[in-house]
N, C-alpha and C positions, 0 to 999 in steps of 0.2 A: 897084045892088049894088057896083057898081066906087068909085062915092063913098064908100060907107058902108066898104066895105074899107081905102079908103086912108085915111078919117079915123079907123078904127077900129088902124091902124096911127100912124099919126101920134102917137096917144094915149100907145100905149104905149112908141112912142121917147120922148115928153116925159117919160112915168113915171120910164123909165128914168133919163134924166138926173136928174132931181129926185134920183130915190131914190141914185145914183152920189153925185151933190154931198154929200149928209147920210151917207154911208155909214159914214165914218170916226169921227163925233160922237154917231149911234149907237150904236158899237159902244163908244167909251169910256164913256157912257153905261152899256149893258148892262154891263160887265163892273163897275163900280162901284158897282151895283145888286146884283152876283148875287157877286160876288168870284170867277168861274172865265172865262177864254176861250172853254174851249171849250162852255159853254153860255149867252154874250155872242153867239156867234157863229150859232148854233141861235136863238137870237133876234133876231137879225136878217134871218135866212133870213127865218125867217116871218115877220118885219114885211115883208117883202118881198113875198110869196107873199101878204099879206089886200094890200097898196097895188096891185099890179095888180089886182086883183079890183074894185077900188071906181072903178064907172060916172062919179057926179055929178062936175062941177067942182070942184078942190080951192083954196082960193085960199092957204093958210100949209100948202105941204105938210110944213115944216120943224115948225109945231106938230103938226099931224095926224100924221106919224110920229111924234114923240114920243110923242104921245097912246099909240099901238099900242102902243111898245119899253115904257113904262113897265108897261100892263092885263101885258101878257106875262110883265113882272119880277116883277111881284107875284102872278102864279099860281106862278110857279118856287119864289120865294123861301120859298112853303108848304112842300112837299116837300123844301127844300132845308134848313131847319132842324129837320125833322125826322129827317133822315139826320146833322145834326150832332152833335143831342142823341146818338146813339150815336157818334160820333166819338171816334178812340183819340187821346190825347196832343193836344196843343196843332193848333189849327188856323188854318192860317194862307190867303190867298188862293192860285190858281194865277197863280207870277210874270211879270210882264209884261217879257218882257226887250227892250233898245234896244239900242245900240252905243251907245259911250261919242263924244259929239261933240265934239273939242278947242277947239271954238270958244263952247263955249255952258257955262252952271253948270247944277248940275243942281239942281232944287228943283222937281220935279213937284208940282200941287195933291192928289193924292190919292196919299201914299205910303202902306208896308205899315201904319204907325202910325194914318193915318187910317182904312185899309180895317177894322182889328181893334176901332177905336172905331164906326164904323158899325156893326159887328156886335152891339152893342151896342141899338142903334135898334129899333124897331117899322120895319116894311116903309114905312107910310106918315112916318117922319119922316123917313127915310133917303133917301125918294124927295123928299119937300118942301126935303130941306137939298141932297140933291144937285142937286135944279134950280134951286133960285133961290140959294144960294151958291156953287153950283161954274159951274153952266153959266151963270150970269144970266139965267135965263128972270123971269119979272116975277110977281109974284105973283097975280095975279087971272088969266094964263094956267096958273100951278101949282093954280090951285084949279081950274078947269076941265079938265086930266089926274086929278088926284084924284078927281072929283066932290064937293070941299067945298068950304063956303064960304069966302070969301076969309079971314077974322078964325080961321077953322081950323087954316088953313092957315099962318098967322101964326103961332099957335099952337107947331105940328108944327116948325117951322123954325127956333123961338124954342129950344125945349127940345130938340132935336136940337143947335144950337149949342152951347148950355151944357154937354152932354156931350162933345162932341168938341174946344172950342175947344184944348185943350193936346196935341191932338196933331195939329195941322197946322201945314206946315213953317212954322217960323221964321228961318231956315237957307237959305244957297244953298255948297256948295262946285263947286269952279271942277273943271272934265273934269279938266286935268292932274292935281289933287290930288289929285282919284276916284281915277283909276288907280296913282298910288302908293302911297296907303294901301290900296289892296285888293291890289294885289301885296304890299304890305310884309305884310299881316295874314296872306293864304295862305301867306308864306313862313316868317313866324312859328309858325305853328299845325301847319304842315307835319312844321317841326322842331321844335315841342316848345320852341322859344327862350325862357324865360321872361323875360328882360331887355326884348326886341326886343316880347312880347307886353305886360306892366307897360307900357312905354311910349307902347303903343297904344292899351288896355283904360280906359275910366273905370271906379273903384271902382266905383261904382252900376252895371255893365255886365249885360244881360240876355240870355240864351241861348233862343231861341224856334225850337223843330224839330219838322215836321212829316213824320212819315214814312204817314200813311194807315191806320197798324196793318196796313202792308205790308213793310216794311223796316225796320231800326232806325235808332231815334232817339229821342231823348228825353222820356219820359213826364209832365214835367212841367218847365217853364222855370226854367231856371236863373238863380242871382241872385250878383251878387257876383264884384270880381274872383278870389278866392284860391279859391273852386269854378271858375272858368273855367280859371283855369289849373292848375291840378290836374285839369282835364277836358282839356287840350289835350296835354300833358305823358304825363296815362296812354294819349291814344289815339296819339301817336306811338312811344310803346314797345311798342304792342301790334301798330301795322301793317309787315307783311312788306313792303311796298311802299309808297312813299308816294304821297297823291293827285297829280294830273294837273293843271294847269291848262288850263282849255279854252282861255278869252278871258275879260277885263274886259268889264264892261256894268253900263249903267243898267238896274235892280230895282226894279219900282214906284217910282221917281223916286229910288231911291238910288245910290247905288257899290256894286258888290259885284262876283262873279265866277260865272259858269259851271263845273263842276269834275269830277271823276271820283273817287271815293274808293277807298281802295287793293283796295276786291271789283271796282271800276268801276262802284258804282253811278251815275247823275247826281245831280247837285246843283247848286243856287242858293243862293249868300250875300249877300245884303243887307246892309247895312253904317247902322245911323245917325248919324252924326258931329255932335257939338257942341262946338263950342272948340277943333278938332284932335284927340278920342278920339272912338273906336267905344263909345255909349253901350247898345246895342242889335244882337245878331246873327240874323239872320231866315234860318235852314234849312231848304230844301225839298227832302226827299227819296221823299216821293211819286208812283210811278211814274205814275199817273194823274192828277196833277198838271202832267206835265212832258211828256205825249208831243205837245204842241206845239214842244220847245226842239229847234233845227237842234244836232247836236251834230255 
């Protein structure tokens, strides 16, 4: 009894460890899969919760996890577009915030632009492009998380590309110039600056806000520089106070800022820069989007 004990321990310190090692690749994984944290996170609990449970020898527990986090995404991802289809206004993922790192550019594989093009995908293309192009799993291991054939699978990943290919980064800017342009654009928008905003805005610039059909925000994305600033212009003559800056940070691989707007709601701005202009604004004012963000 005392053998079986200790090997039956032993086991599940090695589990342990395994599952600690992959923990962090699962969860970018999930949340990729699902576009929210905090049911990325819920899914990996329970990938967690079925990898102890399982008795036999595992020899790839790094595929065999996957295998779980993927079955799990794609029961989620049912329920979870069906709660979209009634979704108010524009929707966007829940933001993955970082600290802005002075030493590194920032060009995440999977920014807000991709997540919104995935959304786009069938559950099983989204899952085949995100494994064998984001993560380089191999394809004949992607066809055995799926359960299809390998030429399927090919398939799914082929036509998942062709839809997404224009919106994955092309683009790296550098931390310092992050955080300038995202302080320059807050302070811009703040005041209403239209000079300081023109110089920052590409013509073609898009307004994307997601308040939940919980708080306002904008019912449909806005297009165009001379609407954006005619939108930035009217809301700083209308706020009694103006917003807060929290902190700069990396936004689903972009620049942007953390903020408080002048009721103190929270908020995230993303920022996507090409050529030196903010081509793209990504607003998240969704209270249950955000109650993972340390404010």
């Amino acid at each position: 009894m005392i053998n079986e004990a200790s090997a039956d321990g032993s086991l599940s310190d090695q589990r342990t460890v395994e599952f600690e090692l992959d923990r962090k690749r699962l969860l970018r994984l999930s949340y990729r899969m699902l576009g929210s944290i905090t049911e990325a996170e819920d899914v990996v609990q329970d990938a967690w919760l079925r990898w102890v449970r399982v008795e036999e020898e595992i020899r790839t527990p790094t595929a065999y996890l996957t295998r779980i986090v993927i079955r799990l995404c794609l029961d989620r991802m049912k329920s979870a577009r069906a709660r979209r289809e009634i979704y108010v206004g524009p929707w966007l993922p829940e933001p993955l915030v970082e600290p802005l790192d002075t030493q590194e550019a920032i060009a995440d594989d999977v920014t807000v632009m991709l997540m919104l093009a995935l959304e786009r995908l069938s559950p099983l293309e989204r899952a085949a492009f995100l494994l064998h192009d984001v993560f380089d799993v191999a394809l004949t291991e992607v066809a055995v998380v799926l359960h299809r054939e390998p030429a399927a699978v090919r398939q799914l990943a082929s036509r998942a590309r062709k839809n997404v290919q224009n919106a994955r980064p092309r683009y790296s800017v550098g931390a310092v110039e992050a955080d300038r342009i995202a302080r320059a654009f807050f302070a811009a928008s703040r005041d209403g600056d239209v000079t300081a905003l023109s110089a920052l805005l590409a013509r073609d610039v898009e307004i994307h806000s997601d308040g939940g059909g919980k708080v306002l925000a904008f019912r449909q994305v806005i297009h165009g520089v001379e609407r954006a600033l005619r939108l930035f212009v009217s809301a700083q003559r209308k706020a009694s106070i103006p917003p807060t800056l929290l902190r700069t940070a990396t936004i689903n691989g972009l620049p942007g800022y953390v903020s408080l707007d002048p009721n103190g709601v929270l908020q995230t701005t993303a920022l996507g820069i090409r050529d030196g202009k903010i081509f793209a604004i990504y607003i998240v004012r969704s209270p249950d989007k955000l109650t993972h963000i340390d404010v």
